[in-house]
N, C-alpha and C positions, 0 to 999 in steps of 0.2 A: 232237931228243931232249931237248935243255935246258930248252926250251921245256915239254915237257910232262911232263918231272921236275918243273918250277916250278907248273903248272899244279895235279898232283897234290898237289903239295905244300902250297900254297895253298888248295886244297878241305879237305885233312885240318886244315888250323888253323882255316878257318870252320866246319868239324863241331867239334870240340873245345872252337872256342869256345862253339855255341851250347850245344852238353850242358851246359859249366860255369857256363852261364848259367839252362840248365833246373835244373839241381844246386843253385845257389845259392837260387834264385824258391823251390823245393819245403825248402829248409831254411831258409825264412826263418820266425819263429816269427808264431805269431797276435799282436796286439795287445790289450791289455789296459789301460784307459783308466782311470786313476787320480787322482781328486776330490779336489782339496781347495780348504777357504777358503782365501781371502784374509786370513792373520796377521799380517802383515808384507808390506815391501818387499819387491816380485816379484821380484831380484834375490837378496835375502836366501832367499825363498822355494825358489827354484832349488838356490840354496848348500846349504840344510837339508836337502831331500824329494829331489833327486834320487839322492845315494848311496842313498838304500832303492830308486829306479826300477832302476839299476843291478845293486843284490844281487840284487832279485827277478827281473829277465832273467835275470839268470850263475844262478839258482838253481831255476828254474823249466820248463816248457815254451813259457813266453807272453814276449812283448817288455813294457814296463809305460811308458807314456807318463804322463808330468803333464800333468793336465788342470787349471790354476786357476781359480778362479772369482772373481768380484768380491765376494760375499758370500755368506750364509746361504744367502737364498732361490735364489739362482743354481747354488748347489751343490746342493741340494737338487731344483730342475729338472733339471741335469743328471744325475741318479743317476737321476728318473724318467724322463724322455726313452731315457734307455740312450745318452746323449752320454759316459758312464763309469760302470764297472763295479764297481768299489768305490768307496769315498769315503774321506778322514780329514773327516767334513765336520764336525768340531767341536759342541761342544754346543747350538749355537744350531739347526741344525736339524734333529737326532737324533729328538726324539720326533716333530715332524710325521714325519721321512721313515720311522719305525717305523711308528707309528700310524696316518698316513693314506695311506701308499705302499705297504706291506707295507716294508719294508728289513728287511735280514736283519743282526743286532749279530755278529760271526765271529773278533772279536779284542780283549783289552782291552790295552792299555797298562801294563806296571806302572809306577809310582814309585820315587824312590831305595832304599827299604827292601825292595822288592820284592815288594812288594803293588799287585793294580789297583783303586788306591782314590785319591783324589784331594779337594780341600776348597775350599770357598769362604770367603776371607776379605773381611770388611769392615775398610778401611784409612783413615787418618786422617794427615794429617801428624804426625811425630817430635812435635812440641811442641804438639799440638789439646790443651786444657783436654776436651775430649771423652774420657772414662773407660768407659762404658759405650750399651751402644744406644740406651736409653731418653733420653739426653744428643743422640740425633741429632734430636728433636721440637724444629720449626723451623730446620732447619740445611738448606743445601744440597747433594743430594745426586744423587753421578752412579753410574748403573747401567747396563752393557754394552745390548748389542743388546737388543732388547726380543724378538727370538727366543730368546736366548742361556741357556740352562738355569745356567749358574753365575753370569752378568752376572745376569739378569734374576731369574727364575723363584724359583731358593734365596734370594737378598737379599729378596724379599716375604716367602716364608715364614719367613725369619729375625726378620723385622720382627713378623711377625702372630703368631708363637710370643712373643714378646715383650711383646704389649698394645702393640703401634705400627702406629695406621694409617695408610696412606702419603699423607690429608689434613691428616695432623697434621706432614709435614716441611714445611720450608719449601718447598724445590722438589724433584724427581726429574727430571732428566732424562736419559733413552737416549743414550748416546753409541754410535759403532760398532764398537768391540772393546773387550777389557780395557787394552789398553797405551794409549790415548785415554784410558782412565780413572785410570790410575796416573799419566802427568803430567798432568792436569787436576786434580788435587787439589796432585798435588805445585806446580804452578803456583798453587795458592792457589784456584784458581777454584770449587774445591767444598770443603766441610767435610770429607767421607767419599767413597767409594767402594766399590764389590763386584768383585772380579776374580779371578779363579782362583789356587792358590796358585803353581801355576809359574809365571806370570807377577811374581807379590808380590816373590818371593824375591831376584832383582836389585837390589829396587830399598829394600828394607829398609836396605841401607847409605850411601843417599842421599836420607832424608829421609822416610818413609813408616815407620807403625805399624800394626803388626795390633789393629785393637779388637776384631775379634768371630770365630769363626771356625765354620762349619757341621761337621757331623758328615759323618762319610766317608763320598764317592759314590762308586758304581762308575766307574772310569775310563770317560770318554768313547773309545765304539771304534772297527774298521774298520767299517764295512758295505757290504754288497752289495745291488745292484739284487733289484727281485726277482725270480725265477725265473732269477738267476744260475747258472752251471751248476755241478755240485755236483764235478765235476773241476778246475775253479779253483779253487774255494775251499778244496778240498783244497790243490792245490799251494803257495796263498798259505797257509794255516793251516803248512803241514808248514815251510818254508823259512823265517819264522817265530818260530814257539815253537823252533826243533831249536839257535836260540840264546842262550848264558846269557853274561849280565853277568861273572858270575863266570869266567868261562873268557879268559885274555887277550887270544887269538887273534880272539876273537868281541867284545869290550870294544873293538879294534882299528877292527875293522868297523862296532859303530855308535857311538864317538865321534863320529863326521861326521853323524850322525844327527839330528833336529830333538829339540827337549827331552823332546817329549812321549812322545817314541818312546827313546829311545836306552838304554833300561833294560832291553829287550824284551817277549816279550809272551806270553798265558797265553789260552789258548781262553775265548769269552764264547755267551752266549746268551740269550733273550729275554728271559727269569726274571731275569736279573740286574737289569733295568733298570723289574720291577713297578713299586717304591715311585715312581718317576721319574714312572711315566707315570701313577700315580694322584694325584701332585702336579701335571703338567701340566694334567689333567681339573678340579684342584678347584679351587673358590672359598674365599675371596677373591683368592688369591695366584695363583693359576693361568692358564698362556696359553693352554692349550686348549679358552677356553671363548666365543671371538670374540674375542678381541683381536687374531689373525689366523689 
């Protein structure tokens, strides 16, 4: 009889078990594979972007992985591939992935003031004899990725609004992000630089001046693959914008947030990003006309 009290007994904890295994399999959420460049140290990376992988699982229907990429172009392959489903893939390959991918813009980032607008400065060491743009004709000068809509793209146009064409500096050379280019100047190694303002702002109290500064862009946003499905992008839209800076609770949850992000964020759309992409299109200043 013990025997097959134990036996019974036995069978009822492997049914049990396996149910709470069918249980757990059928509530496990979908995966949602989330792009970004390469900013920073992968490490540091981790640190910044995973509290947002985290709120968006606890806030969501979907689990939300980081997916990094090595650069621009790699982020941008993975958003078309469908290797990840949204992007923060930075403004270096925002309007290819608009313009030649379909990408769908779904979120803008605001700024400390709480606007989603953002700016390009061009930067000089604290003590350059350098006072104005027209002062960079023959001087050396270093400019982000050559993908890069704030490195690259705005510093031409700045220059060619100006009466300066970029055979009249001494050199330009692409470096591969903005933070490359704020200590390569700082190092002496260039005259000037172009780098995003949120990147500048550290570093204005060790050694670096703003010479020149562009007119406000719309914040660089999320975006989505395309033919993303419009029930994510809902759920990421809604969890989202539903939080305000101003509220403590919520101030709480994205201090751990990466800079660009941690202010939060205001629904975007394609409209926003016209003047952008007829700046990409045109000459002389323009990347989207074969440079790659």
């Amino acid at each position: 009889m013990p025997i097959k009290i134990a036996a019974v007994l036995a069978s009822l904890f492997l049914l049990a078990f396996s149910l709470s295994g069918e249980t757990c399999f059928s509530a496990e959420k979908p995966v949602v594979h989330f792009g970004i460049g390469l900013r920073y140290h992968p490490m540091i990376m981790y640190e910044r972007f995973q509290p947002i992988m985290d709120y968006l699982t606890q806030h969501t229907p979907y689990k939300f992985e980081l997916k990094i990429s090595r650069d621009y172009e790699e982020a941008v392959k993975f958003l078309v591939e469908g290797t990840t489903d949204v992007s923060a893939i930075g403004d270096g390959g925002l309007m290819e992935a608009m313009l030649m991918h379909g990408a769908v813009p779904i979120l803008k980032p605001l700024n400390e003031g709480g606007l989603p607008l953002y700016r390009c400065y061009i930067i000089v060491p604290a003590n350059s004899p350098i006072r104005t743009l027209r002062d960079l004709k023959g001087k050396k000068v270093a400019f982000g990725n050559k993908h890069s809509t704030t490195g690259n793209l705005i510093p031409r146009y700045m220059l060619d609004k100006n009466g300066i064409r970029i055979a009249e500096l001494g050199s330009l050379t692409n470096l591969g992000n903005h933070s490359a280019v704020a200590m390569a100047v700082l190092k002496g190694e260039y005259d000037a630089g172009a780098i995003k303002d949120v990147v500048t702002e550290p570093y204005l109290n060790h050694g670096l001046r703003i010479l020149a500064s562009s007119a406000a862009l719309p914040s660089v946003p999320l975006i989505v693959r395309k033919g993303a499905p419009p029930e994510m992008i809902k759920a990421i839209t809604n969890a989202l914008t539903r939080l305000d800076r101003k509220n403590p609770e919520h101030r709480k949850i994205m201090d751990s947030w990466g800079l660009e992000f941690k202010n939060g964020f205001v629904p975007a759309k394609a409209a926003d990003y016209r003047e952008l992409a007829r700046m990409f299109k045109a000459i002389p200043y323009g990347c989207g006309t074969g440079c790659h």
